[in-house]
N, C-alpha and C positions, 0 to 999 in steps of 0.2 A: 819841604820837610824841615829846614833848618829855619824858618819863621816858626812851626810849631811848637821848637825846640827851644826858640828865646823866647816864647812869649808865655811859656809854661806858668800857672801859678800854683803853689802848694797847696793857697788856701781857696781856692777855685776848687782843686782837687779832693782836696776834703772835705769838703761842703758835700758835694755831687757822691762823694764815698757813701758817706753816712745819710743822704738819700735812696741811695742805692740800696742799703741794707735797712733801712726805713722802709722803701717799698718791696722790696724781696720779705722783708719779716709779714707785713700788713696783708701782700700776697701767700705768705704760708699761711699766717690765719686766717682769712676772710676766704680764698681766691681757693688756694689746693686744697682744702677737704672739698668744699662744691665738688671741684672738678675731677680729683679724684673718685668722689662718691660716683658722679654720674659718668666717669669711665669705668667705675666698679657694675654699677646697674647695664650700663650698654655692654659691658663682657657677660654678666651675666644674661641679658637680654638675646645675646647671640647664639649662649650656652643654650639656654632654653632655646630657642629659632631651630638652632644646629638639629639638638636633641628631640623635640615637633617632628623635626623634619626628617630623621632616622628613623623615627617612629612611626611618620606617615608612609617610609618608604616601605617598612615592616610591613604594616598595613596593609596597605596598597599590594604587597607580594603575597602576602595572605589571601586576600582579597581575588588578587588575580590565579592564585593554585585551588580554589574554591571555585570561582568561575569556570574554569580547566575542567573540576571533576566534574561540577553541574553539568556542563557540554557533554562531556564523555557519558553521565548517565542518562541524558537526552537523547544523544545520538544510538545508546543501546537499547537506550527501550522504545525509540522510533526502528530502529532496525528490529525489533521484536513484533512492535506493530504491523511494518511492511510484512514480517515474514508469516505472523497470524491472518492479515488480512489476503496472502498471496495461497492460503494454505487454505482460508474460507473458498475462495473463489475456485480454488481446484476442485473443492469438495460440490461446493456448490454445478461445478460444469460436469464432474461426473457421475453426480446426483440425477443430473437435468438429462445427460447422456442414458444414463442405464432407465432415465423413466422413459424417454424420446425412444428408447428400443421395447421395453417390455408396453407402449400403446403403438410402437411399429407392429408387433409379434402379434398382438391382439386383434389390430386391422387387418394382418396377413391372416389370421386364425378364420378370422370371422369374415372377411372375404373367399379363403376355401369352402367353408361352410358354406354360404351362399351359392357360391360357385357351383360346389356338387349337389347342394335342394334344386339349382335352377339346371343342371345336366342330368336330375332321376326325373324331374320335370318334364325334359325335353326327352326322355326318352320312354318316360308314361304315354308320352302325348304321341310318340312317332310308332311307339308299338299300340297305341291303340289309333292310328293311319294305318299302317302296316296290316292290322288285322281286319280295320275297318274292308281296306281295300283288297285284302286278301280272301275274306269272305263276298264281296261284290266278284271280284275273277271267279272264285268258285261257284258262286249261284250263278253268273252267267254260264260256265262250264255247263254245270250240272243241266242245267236248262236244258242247253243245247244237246248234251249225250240223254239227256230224260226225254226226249221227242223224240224220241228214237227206240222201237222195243228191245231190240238185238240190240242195242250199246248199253241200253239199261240192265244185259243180262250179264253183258262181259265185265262192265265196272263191279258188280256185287260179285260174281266168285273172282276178279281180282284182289277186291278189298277183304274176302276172307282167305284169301291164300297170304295174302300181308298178314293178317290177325292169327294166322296158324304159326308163323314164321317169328312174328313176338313171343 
């Protein structure tokens, strides 16, 4: 330090002074409006960025509270849907129910019907067996009491003691 101290020049000193402020003035005018300018524009360039970007976030929360209701009125008028289409299908099955019983009722109807034409059927046909063969037993009867004079007298006044008796 004490060689820096003797070897000091005033006019060394002064020189390098008035360079100093030579280039300190040269740099206020040439150097800091620039620079200042374009830290002026990058402040505002961030302002603006900042402010974009507040605004995207607005946006963006807008954007996403819209999307929210869009869902929620999706999801109501699908649950509207589900409960229309659950409400066809009930109608529709006891639609299909009450037809499936009113052509059961009609097959049940119309199978009695059959049933009792084919049971007066069956019983045309066994009363006239019945008589067929009830008049076969009687004409054999009668045959046999008709061969006979004395049985053929006893059967007529039996048959009109029946006929007085009605």
């Amino acid at each position: 330090m004490d060689k820096l101290i003797n070897d000091f020049s005033y006019g060394l000193f002064f020189w390098q002074a008035i360079i100093l402020v030579i280039l300190i003035l040269l740099l206020a005018k040439f150097a800091w409006k620039p620079i200042l300018a374009a830290l002026a524009a990058r402040e505002e360039g961030i302002s603006n960025a900042l402010l974009a970007a507040e605004n995207a976030k607005k946006e963006m929360q807008n954007l996403k509270s819209d999307n929210e209701k869009l869902l929620a009125e999706a999801r109501a008028e699908r649950d509207a849907m589900i409960k229309e289409a659950r409400e066809i299908k009930e109608k529709m099955i006891a639609d299909a129910k009450s037809e499936a019983q009113a052509q059961g009722e009609k097959m049940i109807e119309s199978a009695k019907a059959s049933i009792e034409s084919e049971k007066n059927a069956a019983m045309a046909e066994l009363k006239n067996q019945v008589s067929s063969l009830s008049l076969e037993i009687a004409e054999t009867l009668l045959k046999g009491e008709l061969s006979n004079k004395e049985a053929q007298t006893k059967l007529v006044e039996k048959m009109l003691g029946d006929a007085k008796l009605n």
